[in-house]
Biopython code that builds the backbone (N, CA, C, O; Angstrom):
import numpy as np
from Bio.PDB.StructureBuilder import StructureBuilder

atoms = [
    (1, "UNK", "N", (65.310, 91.649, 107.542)),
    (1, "UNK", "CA", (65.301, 93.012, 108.018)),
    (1, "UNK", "C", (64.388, 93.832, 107.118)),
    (1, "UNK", "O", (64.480, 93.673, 105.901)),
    (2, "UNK", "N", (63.845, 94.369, 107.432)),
    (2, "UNK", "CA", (62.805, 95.392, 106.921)),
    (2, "UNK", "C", (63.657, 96.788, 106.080)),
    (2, "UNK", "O", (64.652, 97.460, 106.352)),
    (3, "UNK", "N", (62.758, 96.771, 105.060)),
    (3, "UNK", "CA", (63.718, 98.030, 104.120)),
    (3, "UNK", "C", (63.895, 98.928, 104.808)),
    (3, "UNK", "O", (64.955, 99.552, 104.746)),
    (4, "UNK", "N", (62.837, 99.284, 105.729)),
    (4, "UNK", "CA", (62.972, 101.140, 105.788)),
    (4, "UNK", "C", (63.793, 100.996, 106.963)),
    (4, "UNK", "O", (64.341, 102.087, 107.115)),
    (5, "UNK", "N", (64.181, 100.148, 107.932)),
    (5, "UNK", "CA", (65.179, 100.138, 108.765)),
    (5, "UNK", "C", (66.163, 99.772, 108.758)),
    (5, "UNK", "O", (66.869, 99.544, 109.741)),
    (6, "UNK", "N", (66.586, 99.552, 106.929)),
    (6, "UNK", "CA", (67.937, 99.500, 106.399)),
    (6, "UNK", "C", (68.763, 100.846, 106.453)),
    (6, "UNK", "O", (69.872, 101.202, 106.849)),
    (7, "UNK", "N", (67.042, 101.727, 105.520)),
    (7, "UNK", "CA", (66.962, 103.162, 105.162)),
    (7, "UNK", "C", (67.294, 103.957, 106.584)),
    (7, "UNK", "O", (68.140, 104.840, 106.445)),
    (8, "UNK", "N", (66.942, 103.847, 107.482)),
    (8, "UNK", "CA", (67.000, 104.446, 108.841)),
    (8, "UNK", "C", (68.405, 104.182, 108.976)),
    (8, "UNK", "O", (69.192, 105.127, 108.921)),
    (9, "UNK", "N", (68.861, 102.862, 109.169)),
    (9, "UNK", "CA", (70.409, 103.479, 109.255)),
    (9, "UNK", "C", (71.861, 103.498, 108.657)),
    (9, "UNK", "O", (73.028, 103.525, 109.047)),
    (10, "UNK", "N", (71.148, 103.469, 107.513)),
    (10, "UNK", "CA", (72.027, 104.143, 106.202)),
    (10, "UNK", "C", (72.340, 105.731, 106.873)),
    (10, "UNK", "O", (73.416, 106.222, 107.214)),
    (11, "UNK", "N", (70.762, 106.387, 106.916)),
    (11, "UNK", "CA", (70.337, 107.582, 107.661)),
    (11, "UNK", "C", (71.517, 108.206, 108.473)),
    (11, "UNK", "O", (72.144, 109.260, 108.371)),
    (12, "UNK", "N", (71.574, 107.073, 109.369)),
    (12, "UNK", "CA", (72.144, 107.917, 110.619)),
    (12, "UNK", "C", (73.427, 107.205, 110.423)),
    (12, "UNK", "O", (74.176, 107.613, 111.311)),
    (13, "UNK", "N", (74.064, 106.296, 109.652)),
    (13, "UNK", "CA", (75.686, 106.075, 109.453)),
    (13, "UNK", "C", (75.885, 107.175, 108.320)),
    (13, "UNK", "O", (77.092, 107.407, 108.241)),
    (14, "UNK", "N", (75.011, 108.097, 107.228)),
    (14, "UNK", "CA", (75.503, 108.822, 106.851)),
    (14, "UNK", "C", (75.897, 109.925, 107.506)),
    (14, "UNK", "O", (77.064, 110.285, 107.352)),
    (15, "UNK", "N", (75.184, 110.540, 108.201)),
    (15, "UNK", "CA", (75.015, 111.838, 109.497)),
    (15, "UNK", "C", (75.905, 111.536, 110.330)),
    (15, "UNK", "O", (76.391, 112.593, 110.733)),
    (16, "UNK", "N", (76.439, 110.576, 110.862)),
    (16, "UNK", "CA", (77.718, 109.969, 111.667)),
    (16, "UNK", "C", (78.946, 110.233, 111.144)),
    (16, "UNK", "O", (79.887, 110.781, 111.718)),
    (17, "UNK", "N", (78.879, 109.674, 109.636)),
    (17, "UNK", "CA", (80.084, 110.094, 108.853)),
    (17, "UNK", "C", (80.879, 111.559, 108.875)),
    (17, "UNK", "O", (81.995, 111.998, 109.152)),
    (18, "UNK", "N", (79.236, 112.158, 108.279)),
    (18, "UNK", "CA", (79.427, 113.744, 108.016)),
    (18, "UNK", "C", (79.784, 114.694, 109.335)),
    (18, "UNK", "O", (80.375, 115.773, 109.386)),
    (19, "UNK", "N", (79.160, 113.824, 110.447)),
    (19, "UNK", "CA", (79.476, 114.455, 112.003)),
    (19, "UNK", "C", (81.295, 114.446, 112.299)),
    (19, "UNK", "O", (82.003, 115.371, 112.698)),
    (20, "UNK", "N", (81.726, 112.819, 111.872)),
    (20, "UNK", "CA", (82.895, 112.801, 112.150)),
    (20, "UNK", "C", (83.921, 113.705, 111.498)),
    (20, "UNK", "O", (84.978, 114.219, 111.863)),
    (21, "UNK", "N", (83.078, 113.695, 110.208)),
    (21, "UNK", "CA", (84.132, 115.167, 109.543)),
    (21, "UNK", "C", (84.213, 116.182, 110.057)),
    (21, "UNK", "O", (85.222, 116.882, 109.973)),
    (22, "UNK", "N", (83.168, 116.498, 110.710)),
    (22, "UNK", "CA", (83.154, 118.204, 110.977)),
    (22, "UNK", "C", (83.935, 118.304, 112.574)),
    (22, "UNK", "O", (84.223, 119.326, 113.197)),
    (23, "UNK", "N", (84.149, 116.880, 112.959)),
    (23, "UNK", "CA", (84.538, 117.217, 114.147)),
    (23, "UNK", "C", (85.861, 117.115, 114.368)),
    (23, "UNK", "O", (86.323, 117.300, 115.494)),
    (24, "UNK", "N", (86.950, 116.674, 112.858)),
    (24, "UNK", "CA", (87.877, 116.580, 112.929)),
    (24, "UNK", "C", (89.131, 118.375, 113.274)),
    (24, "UNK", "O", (89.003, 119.387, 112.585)),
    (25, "UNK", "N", (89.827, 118.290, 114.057)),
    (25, "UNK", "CA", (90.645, 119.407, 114.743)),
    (25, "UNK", "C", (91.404, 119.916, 113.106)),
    (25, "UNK", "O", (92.351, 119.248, 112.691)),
    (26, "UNK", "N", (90.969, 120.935, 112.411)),
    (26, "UNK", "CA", (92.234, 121.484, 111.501)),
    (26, "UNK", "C", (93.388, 121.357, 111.512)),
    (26, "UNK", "O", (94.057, 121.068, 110.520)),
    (27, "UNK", "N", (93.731, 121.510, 112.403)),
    (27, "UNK", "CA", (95.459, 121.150, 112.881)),
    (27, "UNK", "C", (95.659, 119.508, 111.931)),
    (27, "UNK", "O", (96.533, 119.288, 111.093)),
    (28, "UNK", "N", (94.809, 118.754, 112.285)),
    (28, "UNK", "CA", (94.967, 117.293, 112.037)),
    (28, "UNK", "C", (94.901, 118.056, 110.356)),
    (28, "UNK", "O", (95.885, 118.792, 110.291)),
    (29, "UNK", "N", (94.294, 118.105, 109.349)),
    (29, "UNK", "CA", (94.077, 118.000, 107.822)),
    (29, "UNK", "C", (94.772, 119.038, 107.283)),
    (29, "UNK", "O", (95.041, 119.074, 106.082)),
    (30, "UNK", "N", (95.228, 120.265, 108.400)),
    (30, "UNK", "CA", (96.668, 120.676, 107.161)),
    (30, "UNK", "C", (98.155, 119.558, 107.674)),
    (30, "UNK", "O", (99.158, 120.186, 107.335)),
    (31, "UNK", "N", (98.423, 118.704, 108.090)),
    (31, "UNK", "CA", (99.288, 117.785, 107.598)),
    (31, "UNK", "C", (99.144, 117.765, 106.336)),
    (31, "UNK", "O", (98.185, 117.986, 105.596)),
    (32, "UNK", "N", (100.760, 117.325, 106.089)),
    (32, "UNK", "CA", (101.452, 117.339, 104.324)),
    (32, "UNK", "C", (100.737, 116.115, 104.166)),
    (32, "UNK", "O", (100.203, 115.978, 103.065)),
    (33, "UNK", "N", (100.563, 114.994, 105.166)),
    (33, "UNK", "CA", (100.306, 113.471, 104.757)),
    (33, "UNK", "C", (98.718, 113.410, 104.590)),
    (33, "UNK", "O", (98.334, 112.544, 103.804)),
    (34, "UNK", "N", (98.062, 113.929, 104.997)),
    (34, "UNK", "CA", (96.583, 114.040, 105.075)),
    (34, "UNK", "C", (96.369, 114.951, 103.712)),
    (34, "UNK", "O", (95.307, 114.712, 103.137)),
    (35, "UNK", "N", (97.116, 115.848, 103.172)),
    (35, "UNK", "CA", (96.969, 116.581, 101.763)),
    (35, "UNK", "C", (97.532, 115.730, 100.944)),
    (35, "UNK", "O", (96.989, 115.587, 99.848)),
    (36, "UNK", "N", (98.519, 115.097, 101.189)),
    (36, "UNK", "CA", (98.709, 114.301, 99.768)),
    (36, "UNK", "C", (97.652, 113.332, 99.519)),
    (36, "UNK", "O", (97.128, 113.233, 98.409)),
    (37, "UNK", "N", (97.296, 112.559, 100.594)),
    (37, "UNK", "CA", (96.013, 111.476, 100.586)),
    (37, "UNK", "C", (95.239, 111.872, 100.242)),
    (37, "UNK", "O", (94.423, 111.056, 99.813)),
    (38, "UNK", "N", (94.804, 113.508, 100.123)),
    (38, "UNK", "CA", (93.567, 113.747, 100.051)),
    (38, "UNK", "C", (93.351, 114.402, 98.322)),
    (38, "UNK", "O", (92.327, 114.825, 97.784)),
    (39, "UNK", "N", (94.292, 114.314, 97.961)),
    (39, "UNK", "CA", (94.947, 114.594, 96.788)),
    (39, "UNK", "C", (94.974, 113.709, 95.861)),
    (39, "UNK", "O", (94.496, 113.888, 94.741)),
    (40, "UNK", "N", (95.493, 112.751, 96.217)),
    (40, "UNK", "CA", (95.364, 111.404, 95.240)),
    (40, "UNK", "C", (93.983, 110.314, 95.659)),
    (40, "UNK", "O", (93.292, 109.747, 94.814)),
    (41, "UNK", "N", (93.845, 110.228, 96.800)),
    (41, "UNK", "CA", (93.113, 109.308, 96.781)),
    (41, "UNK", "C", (91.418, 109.273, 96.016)),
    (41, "UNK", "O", (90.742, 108.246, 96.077)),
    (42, "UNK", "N", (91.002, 110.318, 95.447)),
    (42, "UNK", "CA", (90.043, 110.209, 94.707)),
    (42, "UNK", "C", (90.460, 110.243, 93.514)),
    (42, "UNK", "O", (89.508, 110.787, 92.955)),
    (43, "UNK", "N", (91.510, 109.966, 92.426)),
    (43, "UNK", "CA", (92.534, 110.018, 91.743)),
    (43, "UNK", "C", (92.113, 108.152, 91.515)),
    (43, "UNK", "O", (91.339, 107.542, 90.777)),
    (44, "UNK", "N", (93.067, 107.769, 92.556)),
    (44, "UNK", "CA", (92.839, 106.656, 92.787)),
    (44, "UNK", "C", (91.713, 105.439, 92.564)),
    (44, "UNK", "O", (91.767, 104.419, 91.877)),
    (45, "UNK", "N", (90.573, 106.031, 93.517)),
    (45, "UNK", "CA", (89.480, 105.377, 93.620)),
    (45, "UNK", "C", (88.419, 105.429, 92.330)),
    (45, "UNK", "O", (87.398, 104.762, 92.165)),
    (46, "UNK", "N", (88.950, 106.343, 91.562)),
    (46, "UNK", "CA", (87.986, 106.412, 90.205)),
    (46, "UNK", "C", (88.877, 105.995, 88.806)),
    (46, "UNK", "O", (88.346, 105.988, 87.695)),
    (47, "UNK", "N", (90.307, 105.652, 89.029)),
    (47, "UNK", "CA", (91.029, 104.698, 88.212)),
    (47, "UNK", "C", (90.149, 103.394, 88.507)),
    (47, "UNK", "O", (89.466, 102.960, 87.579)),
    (48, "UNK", "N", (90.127, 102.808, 89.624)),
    (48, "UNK", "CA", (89.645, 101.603, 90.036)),
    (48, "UNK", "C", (88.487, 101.700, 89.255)),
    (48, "UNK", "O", (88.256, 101.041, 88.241)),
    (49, "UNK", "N", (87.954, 102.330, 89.635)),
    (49, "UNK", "CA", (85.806, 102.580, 89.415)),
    (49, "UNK", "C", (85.927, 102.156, 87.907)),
    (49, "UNK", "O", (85.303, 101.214, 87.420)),
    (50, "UNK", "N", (86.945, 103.092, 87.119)),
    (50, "UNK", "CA", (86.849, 102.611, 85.627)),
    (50, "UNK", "C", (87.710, 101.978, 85.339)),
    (50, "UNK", "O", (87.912, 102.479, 84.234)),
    (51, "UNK", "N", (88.821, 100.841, 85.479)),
    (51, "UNK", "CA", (88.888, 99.771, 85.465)),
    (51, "UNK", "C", (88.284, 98.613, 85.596)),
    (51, "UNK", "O", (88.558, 97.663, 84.863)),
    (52, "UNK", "N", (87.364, 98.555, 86.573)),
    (52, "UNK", "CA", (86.592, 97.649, 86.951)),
    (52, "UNK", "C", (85.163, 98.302, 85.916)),
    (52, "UNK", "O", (84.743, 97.249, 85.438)),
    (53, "UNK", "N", (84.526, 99.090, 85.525)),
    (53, "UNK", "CA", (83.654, 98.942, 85.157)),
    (53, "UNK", "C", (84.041, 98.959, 83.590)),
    (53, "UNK", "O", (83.029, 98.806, 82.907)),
    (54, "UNK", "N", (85.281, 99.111, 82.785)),
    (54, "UNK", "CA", (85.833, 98.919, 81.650)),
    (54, "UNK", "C", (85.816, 97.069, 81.325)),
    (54, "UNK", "O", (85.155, 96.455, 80.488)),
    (55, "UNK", "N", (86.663, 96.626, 82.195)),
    (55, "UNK", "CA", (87.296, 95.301, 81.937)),
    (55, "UNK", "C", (86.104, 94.191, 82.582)),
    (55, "UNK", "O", (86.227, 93.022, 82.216)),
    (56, "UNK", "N", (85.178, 94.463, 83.347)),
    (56, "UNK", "CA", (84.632, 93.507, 84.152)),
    (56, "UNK", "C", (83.647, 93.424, 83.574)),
    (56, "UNK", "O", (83.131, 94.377, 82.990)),
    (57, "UNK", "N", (83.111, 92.104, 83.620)),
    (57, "UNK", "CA", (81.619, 91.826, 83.581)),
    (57, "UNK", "C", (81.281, 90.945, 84.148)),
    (57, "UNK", "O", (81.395, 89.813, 83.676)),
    (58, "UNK", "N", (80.689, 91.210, 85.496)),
    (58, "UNK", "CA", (80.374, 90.100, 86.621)),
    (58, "UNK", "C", (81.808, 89.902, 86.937)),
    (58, "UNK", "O", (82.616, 90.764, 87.282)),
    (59, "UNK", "N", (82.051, 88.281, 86.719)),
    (59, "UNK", "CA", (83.160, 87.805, 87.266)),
    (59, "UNK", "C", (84.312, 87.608, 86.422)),
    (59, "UNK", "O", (85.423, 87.168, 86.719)),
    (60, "UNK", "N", (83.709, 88.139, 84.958)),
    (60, "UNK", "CA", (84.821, 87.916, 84.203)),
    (60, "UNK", "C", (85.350, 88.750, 83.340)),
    (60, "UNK", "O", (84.689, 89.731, 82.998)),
    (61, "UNK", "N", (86.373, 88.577, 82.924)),
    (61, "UNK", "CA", (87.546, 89.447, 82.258)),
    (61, "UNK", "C", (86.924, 89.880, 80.613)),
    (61, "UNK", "O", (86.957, 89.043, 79.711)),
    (62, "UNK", "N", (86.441, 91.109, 80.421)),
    (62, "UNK", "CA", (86.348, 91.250, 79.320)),
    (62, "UNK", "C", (86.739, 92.224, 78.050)),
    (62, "UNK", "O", (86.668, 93.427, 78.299)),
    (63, "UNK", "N", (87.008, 91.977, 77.165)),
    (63, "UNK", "CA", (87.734, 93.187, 75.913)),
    (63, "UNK", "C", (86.918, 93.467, 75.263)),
    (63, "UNK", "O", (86.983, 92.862, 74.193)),
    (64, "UNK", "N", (86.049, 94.166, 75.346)),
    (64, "UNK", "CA", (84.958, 94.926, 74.007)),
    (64, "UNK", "C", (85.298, 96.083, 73.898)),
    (64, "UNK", "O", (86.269, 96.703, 74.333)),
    (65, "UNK", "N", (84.000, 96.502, 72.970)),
    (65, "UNK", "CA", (83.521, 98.323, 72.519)),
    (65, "UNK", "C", (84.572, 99.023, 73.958)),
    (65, "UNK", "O", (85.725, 99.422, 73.799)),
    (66, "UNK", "N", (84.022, 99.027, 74.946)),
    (66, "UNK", "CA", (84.724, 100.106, 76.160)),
    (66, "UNK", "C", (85.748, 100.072, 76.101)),
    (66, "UNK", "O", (86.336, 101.144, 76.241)),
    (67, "UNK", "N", (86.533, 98.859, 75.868)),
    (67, "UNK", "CA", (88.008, 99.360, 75.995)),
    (67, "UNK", "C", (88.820, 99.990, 74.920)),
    (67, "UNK", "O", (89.964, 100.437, 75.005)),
    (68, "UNK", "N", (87.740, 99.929, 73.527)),
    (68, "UNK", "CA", (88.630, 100.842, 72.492)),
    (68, "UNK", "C", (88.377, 102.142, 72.661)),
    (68, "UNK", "O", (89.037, 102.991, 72.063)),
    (69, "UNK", "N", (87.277, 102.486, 73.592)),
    (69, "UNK", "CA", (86.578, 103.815, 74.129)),
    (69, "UNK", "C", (87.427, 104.449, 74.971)),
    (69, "UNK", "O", (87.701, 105.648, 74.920)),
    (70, "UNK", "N", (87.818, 103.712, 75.691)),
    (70, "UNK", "CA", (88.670, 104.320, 76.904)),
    (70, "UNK", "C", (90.092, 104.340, 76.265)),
    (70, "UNK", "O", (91.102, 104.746, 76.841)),
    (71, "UNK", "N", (90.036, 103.868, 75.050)),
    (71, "UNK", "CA", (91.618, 104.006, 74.533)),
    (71, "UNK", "C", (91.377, 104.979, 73.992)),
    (71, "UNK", "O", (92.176, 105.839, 74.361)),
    (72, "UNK", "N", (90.488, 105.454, 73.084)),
    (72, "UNK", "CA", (90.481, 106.921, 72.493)),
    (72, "UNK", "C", (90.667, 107.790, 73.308)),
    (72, "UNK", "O", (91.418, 108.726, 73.035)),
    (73, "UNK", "N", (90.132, 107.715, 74.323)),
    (73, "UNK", "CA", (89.831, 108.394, 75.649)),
    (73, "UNK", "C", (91.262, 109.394, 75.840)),
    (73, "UNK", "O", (91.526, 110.595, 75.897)),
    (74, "UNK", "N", (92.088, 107.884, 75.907)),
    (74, "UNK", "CA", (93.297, 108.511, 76.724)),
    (74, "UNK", "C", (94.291, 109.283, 75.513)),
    (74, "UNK", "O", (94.942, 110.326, 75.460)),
    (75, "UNK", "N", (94.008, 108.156, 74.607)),
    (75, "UNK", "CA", (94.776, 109.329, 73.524)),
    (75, "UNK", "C", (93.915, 111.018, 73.303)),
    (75, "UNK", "O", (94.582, 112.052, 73.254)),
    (76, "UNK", "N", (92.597, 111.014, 73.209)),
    (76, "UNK", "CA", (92.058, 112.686, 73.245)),
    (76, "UNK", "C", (92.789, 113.333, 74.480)),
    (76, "UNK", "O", (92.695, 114.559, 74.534)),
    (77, "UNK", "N", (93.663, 112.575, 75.707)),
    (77, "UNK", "CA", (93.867, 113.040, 76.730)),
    (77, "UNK", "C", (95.159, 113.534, 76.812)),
    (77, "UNK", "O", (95.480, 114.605, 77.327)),
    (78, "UNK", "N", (96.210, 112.369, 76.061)),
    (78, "UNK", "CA", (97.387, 113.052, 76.162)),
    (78, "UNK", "C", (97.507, 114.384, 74.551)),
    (78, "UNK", "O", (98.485, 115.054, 74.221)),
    (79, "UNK", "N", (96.548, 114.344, 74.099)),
    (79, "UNK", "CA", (96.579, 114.881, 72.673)),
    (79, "UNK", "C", (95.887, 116.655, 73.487)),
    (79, "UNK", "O", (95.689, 117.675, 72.827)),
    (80, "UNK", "N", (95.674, 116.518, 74.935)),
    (80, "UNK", "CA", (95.451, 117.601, 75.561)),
    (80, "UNK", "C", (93.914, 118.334, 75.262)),
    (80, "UNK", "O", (93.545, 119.486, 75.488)),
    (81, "UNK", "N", (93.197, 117.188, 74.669)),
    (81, "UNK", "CA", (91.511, 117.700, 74.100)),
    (81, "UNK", "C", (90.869, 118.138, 75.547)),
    (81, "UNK", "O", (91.140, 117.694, 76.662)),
    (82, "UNK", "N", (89.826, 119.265, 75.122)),
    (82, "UNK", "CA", (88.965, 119.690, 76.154)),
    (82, "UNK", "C", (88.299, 118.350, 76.739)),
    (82, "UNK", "O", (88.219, 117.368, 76.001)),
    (83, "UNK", "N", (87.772, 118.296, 78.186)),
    (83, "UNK", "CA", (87.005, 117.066, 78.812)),
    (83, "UNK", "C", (86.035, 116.852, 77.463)),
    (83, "UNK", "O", (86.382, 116.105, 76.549)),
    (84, "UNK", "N", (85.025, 117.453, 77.453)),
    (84, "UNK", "CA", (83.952, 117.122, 76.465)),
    (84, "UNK", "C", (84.280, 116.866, 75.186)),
    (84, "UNK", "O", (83.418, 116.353, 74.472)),
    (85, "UNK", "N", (85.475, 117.144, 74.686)),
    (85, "UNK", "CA", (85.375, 116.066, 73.418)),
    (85, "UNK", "C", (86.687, 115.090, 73.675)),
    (85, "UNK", "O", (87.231, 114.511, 72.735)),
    (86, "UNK", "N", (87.110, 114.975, 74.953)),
    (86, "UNK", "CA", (87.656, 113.815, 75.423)),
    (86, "UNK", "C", (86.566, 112.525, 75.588)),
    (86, "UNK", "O", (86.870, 111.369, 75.293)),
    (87, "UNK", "N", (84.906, 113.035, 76.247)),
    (87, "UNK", "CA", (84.070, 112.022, 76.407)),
    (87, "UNK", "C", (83.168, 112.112, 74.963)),
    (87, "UNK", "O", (82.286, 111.256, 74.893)),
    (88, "UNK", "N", (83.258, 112.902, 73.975)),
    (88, "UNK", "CA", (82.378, 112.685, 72.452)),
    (88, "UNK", "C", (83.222, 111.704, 71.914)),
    (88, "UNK", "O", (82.548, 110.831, 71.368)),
    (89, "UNK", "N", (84.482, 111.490, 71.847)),
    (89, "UNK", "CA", (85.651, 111.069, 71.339)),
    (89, "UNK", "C", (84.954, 109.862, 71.823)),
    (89, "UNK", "O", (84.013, 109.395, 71.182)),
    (90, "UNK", "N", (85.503, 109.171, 73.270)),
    (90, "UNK", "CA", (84.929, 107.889, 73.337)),
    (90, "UNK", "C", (83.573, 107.658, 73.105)),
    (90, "UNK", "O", (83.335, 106.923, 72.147)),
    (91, "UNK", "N", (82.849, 107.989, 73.581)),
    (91, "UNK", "CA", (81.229, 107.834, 73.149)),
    (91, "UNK", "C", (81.251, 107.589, 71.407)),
    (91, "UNK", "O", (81.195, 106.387, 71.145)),
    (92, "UNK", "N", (81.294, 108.157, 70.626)),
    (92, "UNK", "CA", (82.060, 107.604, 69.093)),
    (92, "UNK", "C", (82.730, 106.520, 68.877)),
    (92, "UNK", "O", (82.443, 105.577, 68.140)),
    (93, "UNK", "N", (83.742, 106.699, 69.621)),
    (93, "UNK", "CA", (84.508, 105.330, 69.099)),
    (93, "UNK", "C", (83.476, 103.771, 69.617)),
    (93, "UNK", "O", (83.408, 102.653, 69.106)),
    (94, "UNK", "N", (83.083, 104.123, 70.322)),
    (94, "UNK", "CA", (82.542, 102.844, 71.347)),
    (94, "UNK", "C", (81.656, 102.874, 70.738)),
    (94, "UNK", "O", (81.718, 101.890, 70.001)),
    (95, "UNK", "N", (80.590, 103.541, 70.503)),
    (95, "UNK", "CA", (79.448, 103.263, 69.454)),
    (95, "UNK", "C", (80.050, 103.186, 67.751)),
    (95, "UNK", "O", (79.318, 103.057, 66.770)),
    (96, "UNK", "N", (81.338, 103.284, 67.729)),
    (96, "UNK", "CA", (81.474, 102.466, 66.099)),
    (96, "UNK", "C", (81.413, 101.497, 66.418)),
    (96, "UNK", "O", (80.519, 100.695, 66.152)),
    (97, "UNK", "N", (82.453, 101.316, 67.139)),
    (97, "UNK", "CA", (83.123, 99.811, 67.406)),
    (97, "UNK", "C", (81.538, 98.974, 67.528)),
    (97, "UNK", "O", (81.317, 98.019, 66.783)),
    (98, "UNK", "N", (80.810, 99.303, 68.234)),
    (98, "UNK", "CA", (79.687, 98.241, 68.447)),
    (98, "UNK", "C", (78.658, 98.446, 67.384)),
    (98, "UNK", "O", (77.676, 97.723, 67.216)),
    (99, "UNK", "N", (78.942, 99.385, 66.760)),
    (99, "UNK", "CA", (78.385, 98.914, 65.147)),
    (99, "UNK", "C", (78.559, 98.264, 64.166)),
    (99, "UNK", "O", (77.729, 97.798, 63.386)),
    (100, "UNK", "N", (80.081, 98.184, 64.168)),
    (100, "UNK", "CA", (81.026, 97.713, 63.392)),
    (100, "UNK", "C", (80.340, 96.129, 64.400)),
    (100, "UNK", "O", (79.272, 96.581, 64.814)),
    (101, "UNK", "N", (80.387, 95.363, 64.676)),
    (101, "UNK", "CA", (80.182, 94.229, 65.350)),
    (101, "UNK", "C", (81.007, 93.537, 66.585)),
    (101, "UNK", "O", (81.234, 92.327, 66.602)),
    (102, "UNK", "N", (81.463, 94.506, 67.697)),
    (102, "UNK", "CA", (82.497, 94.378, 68.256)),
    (102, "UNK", "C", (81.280, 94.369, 69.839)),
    (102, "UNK", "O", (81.743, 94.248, 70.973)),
]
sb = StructureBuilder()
sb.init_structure("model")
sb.init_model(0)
sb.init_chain("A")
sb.init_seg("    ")
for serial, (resi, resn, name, xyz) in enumerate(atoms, 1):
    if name == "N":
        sb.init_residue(resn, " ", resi, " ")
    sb.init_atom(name, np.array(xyz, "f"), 0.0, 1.0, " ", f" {name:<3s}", serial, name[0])
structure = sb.get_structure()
């Protein structure tokens, strides 16, 4: 298949997407069940995102630098630190750790 007629309908399944949103009835998205989903589920999907891009490499299971990063992480988190030195915090630790030889 030819790139740009990958690109073409990437194109128009994005514009499809965005169509189907706009054409959804309000009535339908103030449901309680459609707000809670809509509530957690990007919650959700970016636990995954950084799980998988913490622990994985390719196909396999791994413990380095990131995961002592993402452990600082969470402690700057319950310790109630602003976002930005929730992410200086790890960015530090993860670049010791991989100085240190980890």
């Amino acid at each position: 298949m030819n790139t740009w007629i990958a690109i073409g309908l990437t194109v128009v399944g994005c514009y499809a997407v965005k169509l189907a949103g706009l054409l959804v009835p309000a009535a339908a998205l103030e449901r309680p069940f459609v707000r809670r989903l809509a509530a957690l589920l990007p919650v959700a999907l970016l636990a995954a995102l950084t799980a998988q891009q913490t622990f994985a490499d390719g196909h396999a299971l791994v413990l380095d630098a990131r995961v002592a990063g993402l452990g600082a992480a969470a402690v700057a988190l319950v310790l109630r630190a602003p976002f930005l030195l929730v992410v200086a915090v790890a960015v530090a630790v993860t670049a010791g750790v991989r100085a240190v030889g980890g």
